[in-house]
C-alpha positions in Angstrom: -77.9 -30.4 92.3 -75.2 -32.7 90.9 -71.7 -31.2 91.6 -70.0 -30.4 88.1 -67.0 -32.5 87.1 -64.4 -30.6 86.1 -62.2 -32.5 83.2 -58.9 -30.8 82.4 -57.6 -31.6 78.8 -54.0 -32.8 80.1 -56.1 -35.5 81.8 -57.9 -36.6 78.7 -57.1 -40.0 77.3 -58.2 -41.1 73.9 -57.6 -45.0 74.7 -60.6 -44.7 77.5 -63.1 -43.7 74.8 -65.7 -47.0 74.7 -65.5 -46.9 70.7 -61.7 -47.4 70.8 -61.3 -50.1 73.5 -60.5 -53.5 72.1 -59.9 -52.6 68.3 -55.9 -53.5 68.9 -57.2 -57.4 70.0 -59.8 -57.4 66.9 -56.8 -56.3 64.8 -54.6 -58.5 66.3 -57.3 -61.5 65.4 -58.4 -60.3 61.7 -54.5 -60.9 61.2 -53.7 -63.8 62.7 -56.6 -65.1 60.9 -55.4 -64.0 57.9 -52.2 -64.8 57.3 -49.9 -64.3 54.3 -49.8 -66.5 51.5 -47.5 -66.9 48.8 -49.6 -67.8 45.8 -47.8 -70.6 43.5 -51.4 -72.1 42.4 -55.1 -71.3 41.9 -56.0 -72.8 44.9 -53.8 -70.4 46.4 -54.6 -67.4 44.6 -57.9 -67.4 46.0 -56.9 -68.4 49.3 -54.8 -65.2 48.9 -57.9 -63.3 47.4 -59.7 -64.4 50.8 -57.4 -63.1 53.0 -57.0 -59.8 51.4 -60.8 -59.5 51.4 -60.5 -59.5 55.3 -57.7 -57.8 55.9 -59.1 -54.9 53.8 -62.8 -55.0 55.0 -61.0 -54.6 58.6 -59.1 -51.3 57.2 -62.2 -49.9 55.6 -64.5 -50.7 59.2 -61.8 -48.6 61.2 -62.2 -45.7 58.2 -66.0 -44.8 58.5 -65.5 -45.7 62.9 -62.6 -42.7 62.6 -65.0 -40.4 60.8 -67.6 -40.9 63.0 -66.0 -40.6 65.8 -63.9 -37.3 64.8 -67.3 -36.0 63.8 -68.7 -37.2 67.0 -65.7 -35.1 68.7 -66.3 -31.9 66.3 -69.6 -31.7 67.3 -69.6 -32.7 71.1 -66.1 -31.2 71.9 -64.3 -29.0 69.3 -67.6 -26.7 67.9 -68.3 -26.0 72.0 -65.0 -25.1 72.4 -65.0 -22.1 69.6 -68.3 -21.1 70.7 -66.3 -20.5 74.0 -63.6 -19.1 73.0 -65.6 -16.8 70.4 -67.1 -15.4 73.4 -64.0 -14.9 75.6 -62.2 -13.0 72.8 -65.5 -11.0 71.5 -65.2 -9.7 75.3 -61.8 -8.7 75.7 -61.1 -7.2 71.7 -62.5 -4.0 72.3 -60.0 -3.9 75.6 -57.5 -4.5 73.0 -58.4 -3.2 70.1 -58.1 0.3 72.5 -55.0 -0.7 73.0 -53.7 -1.3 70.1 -54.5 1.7 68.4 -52.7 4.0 71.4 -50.0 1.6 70.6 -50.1 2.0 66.7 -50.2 6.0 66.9 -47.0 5.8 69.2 -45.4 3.4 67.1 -46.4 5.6 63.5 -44.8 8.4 65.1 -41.6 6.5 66.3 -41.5 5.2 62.8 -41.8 8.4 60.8 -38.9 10.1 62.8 -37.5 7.0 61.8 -38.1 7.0 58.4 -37.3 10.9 58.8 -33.3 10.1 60.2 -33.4 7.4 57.4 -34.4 9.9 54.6 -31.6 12.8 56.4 -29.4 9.7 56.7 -30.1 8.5 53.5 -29.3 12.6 51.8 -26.4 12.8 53.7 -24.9 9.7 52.1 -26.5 10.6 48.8 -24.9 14.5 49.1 -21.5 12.4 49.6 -21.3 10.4 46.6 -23.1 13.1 44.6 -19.7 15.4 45.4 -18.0 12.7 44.9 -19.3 12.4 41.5 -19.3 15.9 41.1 -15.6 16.1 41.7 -15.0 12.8 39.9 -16.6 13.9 36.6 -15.5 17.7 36.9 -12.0 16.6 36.6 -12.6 13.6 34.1 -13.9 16.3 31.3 -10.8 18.7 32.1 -8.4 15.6 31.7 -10.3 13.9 28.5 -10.0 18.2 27.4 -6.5 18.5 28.1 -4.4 19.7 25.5 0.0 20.0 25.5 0.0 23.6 26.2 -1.7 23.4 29.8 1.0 21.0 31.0 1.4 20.3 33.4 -1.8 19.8 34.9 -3.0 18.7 38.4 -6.3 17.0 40.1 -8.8 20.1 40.9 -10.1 20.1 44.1 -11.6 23.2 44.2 -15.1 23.7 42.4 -16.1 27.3 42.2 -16.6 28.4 46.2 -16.7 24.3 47.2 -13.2 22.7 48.2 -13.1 18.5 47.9 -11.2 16.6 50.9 -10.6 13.8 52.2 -12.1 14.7 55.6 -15.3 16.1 54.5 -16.1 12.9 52.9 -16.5 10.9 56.3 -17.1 7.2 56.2 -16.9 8.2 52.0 -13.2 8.2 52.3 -11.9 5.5 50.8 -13.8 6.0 47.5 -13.2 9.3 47.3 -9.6 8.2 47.4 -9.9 5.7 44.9 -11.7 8.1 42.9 -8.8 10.0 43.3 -6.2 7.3 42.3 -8.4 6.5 39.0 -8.0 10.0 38.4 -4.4 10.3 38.6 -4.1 7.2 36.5 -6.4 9.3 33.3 -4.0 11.9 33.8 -1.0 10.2 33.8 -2.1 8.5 30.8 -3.4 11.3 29.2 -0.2 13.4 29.9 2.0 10.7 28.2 -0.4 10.5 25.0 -0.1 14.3 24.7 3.5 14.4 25.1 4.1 12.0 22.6 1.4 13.6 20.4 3.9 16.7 20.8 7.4 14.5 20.2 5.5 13.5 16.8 4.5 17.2 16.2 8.2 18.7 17.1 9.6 15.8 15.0 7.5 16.6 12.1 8.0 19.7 12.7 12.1 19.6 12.8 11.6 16.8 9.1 9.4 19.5 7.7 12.0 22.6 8.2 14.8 20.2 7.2 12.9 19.3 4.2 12.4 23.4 3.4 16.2 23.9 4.2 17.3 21.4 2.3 14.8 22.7 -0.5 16.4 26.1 0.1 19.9 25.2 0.0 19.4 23.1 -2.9 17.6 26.0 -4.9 20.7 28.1 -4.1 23.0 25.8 -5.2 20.9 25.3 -8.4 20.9 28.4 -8.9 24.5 29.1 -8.7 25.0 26.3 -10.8 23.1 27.2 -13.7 24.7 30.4 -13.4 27.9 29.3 -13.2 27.0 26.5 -16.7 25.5 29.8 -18.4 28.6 32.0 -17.7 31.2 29.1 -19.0 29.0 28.3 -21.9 28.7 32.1 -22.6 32.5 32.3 -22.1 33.4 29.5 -24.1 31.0 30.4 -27.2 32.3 34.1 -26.9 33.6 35.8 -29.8 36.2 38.8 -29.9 32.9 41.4 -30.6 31.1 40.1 -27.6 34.2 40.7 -25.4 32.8 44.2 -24.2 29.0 44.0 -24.0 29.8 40.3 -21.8 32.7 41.8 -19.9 30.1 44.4 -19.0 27.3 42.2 -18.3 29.3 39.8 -15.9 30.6 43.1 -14.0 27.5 44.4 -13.5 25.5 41.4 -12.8 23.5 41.3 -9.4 24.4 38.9 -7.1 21.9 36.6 -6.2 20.5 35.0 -2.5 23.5 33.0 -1.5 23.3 32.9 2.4 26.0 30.4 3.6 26.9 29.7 -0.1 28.0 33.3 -0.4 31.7 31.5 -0.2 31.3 28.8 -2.5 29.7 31.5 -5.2 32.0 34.0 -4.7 34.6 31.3 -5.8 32.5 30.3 -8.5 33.0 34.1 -9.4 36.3 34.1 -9.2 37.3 30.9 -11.7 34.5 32.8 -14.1 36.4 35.9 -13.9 39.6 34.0 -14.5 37.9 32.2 -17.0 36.5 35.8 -18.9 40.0 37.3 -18.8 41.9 34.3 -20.1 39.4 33.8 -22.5 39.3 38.0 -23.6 42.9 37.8 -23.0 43.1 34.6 -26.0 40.7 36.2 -28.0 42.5 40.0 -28.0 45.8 37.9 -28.2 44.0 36.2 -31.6 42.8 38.9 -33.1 45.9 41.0 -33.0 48.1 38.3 -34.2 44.9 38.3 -36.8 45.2 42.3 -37.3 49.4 41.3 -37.1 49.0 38.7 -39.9 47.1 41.7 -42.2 49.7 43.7 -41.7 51.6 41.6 -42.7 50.1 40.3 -45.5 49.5 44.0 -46.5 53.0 44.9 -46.6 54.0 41.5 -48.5 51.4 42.6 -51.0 52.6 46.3 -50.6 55.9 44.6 -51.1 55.0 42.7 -54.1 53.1 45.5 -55.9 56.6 47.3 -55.5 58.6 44.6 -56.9 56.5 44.1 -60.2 56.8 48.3 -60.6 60.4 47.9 -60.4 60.3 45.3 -63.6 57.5 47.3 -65.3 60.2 50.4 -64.3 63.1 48.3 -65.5 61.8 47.4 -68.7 60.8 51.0 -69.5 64.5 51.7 -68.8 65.4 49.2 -71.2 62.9 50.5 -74.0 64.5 53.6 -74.0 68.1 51.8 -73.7 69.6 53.4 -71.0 72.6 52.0 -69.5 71.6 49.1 -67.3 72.3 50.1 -63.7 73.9 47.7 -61.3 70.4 46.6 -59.6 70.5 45.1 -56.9 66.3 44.5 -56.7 64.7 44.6 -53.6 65.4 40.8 -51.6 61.6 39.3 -50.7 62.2 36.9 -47.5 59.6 33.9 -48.4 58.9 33.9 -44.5 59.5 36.0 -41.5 61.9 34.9 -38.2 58.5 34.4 -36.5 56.9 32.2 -39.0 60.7 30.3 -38.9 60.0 30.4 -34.9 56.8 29.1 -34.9 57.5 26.8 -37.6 60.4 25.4 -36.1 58.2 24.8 -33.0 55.5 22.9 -34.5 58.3 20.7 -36.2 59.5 20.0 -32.9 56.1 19.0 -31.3 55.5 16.7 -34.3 58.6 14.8 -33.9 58.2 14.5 -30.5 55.1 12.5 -31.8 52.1 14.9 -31.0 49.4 15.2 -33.0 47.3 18.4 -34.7 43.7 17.7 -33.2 41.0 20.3 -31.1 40.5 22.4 -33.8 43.6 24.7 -33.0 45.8 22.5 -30.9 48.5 19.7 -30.6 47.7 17.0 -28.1 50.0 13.8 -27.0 51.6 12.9 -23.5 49.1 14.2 -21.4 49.1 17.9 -23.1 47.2 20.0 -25.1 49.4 22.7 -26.5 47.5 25.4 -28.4 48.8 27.0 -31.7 48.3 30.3 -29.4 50.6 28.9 -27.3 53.5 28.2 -30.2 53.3 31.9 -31.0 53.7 33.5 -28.0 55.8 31.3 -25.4 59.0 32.9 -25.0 62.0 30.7 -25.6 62.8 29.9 -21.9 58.9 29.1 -21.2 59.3 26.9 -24.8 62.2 25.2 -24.0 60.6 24.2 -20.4 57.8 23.0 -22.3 59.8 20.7 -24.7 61.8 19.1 -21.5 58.9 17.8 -19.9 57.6 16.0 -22.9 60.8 14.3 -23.7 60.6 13.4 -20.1 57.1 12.4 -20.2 58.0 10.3 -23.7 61.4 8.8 -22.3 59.1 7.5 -19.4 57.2 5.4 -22.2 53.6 7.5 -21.6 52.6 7.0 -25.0 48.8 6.9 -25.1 46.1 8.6 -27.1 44.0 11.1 -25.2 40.4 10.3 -23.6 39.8 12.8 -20.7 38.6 11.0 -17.6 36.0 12.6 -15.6 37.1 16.0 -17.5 39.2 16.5 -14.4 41.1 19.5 -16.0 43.8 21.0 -14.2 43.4 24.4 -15.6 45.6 27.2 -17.3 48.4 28.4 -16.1 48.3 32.6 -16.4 51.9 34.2 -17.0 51.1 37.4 -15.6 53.7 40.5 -15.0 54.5 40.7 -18.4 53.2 41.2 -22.2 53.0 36.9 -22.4 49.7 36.3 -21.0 48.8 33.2 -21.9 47.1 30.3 -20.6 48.1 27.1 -21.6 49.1 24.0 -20.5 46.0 22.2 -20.3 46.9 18.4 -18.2 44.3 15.9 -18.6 44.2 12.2 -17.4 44.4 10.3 -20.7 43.2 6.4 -21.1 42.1 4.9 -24.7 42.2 6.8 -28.4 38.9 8.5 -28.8 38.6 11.2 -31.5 36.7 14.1 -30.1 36.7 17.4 -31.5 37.2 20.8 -29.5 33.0 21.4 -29.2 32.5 18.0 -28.1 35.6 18.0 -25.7 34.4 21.2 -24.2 30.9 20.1 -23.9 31.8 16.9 -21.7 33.4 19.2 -19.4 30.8 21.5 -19.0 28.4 17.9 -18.8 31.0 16.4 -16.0 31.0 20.1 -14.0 26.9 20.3 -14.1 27.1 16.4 -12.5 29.5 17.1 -10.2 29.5 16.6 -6.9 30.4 19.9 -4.5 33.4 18.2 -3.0 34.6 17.3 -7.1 34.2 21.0 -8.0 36.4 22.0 -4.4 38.6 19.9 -5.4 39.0 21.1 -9.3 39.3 24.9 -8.3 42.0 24.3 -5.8 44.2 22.6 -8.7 42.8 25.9 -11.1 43.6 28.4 -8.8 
């Protein structure tokens, strides 16, 4: 028996195969035999055509000698070899497949208390940035929730029984801080929104209670207004029967919520009260000298009556011719020393150039003198008056009367004795304007219900 020849594959050499031996000389001839040629002509082009042919019947020959020859090998070299090799490993798989399996079992339960440490890994980490969150949010609502009146307000770390720190975050740290930081940032914002909310509130606050102050000190000053305008109109419309019931009314009128105006009413008061007991005072003064007159009058008539019953007398003496008596009659002054007096004054104001106007007045040189006034000055008080006016007229201050903003330096009260009376009334006069004594009065009382507080101040100081 033959010994077997053992062949190993490292040794195997292609080029020794008989089918492959001299194809690179027949190669080598086929194209030296067939050259290239560059066809200019038809001669050439099939020359070229030729050549091709060969060179291409040479490619496809080496073709169908490569699959036979690879078929050849499947069949004599490759196919035995997997039959070998199919045997080899169909012995020593279930060896392995053994194997395998003790080595799968080891390696599921190696990767399920992997898996496990992943998954308690994994919660750990999870647990983190859940309390994380947890904290995170918790705080967020009580910040977007805050309102001015739990300023101020800081970062909660305490949830119920669970305290939030840095420490028990672990490698969680630094985004718990940030966390943290963002936090800080909401409330800092927040705590600036809601303090300016609150400056806006206070400010509106402070506008709206000056607006009800102001509203409350102007209704008191209204009101003491239109109480002071319905006293002077009262006063200056009042007649000498209404003296009483209005003297009694004004004394025994309430006084009304005046708070810090209590000052400026009670001066108001005080000018009315003035104002009442000149005016009473004129009015008495007028209807006595009225009453005066009458009696007056009376006895002139009373006078008169006696006069004609002495001729009626006398010429029943006559009838019966008795001896005429000396008879002396009874001597009838035309006018009395005070109708002379007063008289006499008037004369004087209307050389002096001043003219009868205001109903019961004479006015020229910056005074109003009232007929009032001619009857009951004494004659030092007279005399006084009649020097200043020459003064005033030697001066050249010759100009019709038109009051100017009604600023009225008011009467001057002779008190201490029987001559009450008010009376010189200085005005500050520009162009000629005839006004009558309503319509004069009636621009003051417009000027005083325009008027400014500090116009008013300054009018009562110059009245009182």
């Amino acid at each position: 028996m033959a010994k077997e020849q053992i062949i190993k594959i490292d040794n195997f050499n292609v080029n020794a195969l008989e089918e492959i031996k001299g194809k690179e000389v027949l190669i080598e001839t086929v194209v030296k035999e067939n050259p290239f040629i560059k066809i200019t002509d038809n001669k050439t082009y099939e020359e070229g055509k030729k050549s091709r042919t060969a060179l291409r019947t040479c490619r496809t020959d080496l073709e169908k000698e490569e699959k036979a020859l690879i078929s050849a090998v499947k069949s004599k070299i490759t196919d035995p070899i997997k039959n070998i090799y199919s045997g080899f490993k169909n012995s020593i798989t279930p060896f392995e497949d053994k194997q395998q399996e003790e080595v799968k079992n080891w390696e599921d339960i190696k990767e399920k208390e992997r898996l496990v440490k992943l998954r308690l890994e994994e919660e750990r980490k999870q647990k983190h940035r859940d309390n994380i969150d947890l904290f995170f949010n918790h705080n967020k609502e009580i910040i977007e929730n805050l309102s001015f009146e739990k300023l101020p307000h800081g970062i909660v770390y305490k949830i119920g029984e669970q305290e939030f720190s840095k420490e028990t975050f672990e490698e969680f740290a630094d985004v718990f801080e940030a966390k943290i930081e963002v936090l800080e940032f909401q409330l800092a914002d927040k705590t600036k929104i809601l303090q300016e909310k609150e400056d806006i509130r206070l400010e509106n606050e402070r506008l709206e209670n000056e607006r009800k102050e102001n509203e409350r000190k102007e209704k008191i000053k209204i009101n003491i207004d239109y109480l002071y305008t319905t006293w002077i109109d009262l006063i200056s419309t009042m007649n000498f029967s209404d003296i009483e019931f209005i003297t009694e009314k004004f004394n025994s009128e309430e006084q009304p919520e005046c708070d810090e105006f209590k000052e400026v009413y009670d001066t108001k008061r005080v000018v009315l009260a003035r104002m009442l007991e000149s005016k009473s005072n004129l009015l008495t003064s007028i209807e006595n000298q009225r009453l005066e007159q009458e009696r007056i009058d009376k006895e002139k008539a009373d006078l008169e009556i006696s006069a004609k019953e002495l001729e009626v007398e006398k010429e029943r003496f006559n009838k019966v011719k008795i001896p005429e008596p000396t008879f002396k009659g009874i001597i009838i002054e035309e006018k009395s020393p005070y109708e002379i007096k007063v008289n006499t004054r008037i004369e004087q104001l209307v050389s002096l150039g001043l003219n009868f106007d205001f109903d019961s007045s004479y006015i020229g040189f910056n005074f109003i003198i009232d007929v009032l006034d001619i009857k009951t000055y004494d004659d030092t008080k007279w005399d006084k008056l009649i020097t200043q006016i020459e003064e005033i007229k030697s001066k050249q201050i010759i100009s019709e009367p038109q009051v100017n903003e009604m600023e009225v330096v008011a009467s001057e009260i002779v008190s201490g004795n029987t001559e009450e009376v008010v009376v010189i009334h200085e005005v500050e006069f520009e162009e000629t304007i005839e006004l009558t004594f309503v319509e004069k009065r009636q621009k003051l009382i417009d000027w005083a219900s325009s008027a400014t507080e500090e116009q008013l101040d300054n009018l009562l100081k110059q009245i009182l």
